[in-house]
C-alpha positions, 0 to 999 in steps of 0.5 A: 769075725772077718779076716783081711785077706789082703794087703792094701799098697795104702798106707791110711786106708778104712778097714770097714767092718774091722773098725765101726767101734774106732769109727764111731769113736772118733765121730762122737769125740769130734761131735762133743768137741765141737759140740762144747765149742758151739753150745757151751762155749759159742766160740764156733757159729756151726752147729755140729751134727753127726750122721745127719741126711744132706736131703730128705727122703731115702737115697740121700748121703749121710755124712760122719759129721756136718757143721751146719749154718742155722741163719742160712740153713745151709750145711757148710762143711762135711766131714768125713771119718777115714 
């Protein structure tokens, strides 16, 4: 398994490779939160969508989690999981 063999001067920082099972976790758990609000409750109007391409093709960036504005079609807000 990877060691760190550093210490970062950050206090938050992403662990990368030491934290995929973390990093996803928090991804689906704000996928299905927001995913309750819009599809069932419909107390949101974005829809939330997780790992999703902002274009289409290769090369394009793929955000933790976008809210998506399906009567624009337009991505409204990113986020991103630190």
């Amino acid at each position: 398994m990877y060691e760190k063999t550093y210490n970062s001067p950050f206090l938050v920082h992403d662990d990368g490779t030491n934290s995929p099972l973390d990093h996803q976790r928090v991804i689906s758990k704000l996928t299905v939160g927001l995913g309750v609000l819009f599809y069932r409750e419909n107390s949101i109007t974005l829809e939330p969508l997780p790992e999703t391409p902002l274009g289409e093709g290769p090369g394009h960036q793929v955000p933790d989690v976008l809210l998506f504005d399906n009567a624009a079609q337009l991505t409204r807000i990113i986020i991103e999981v630190a």
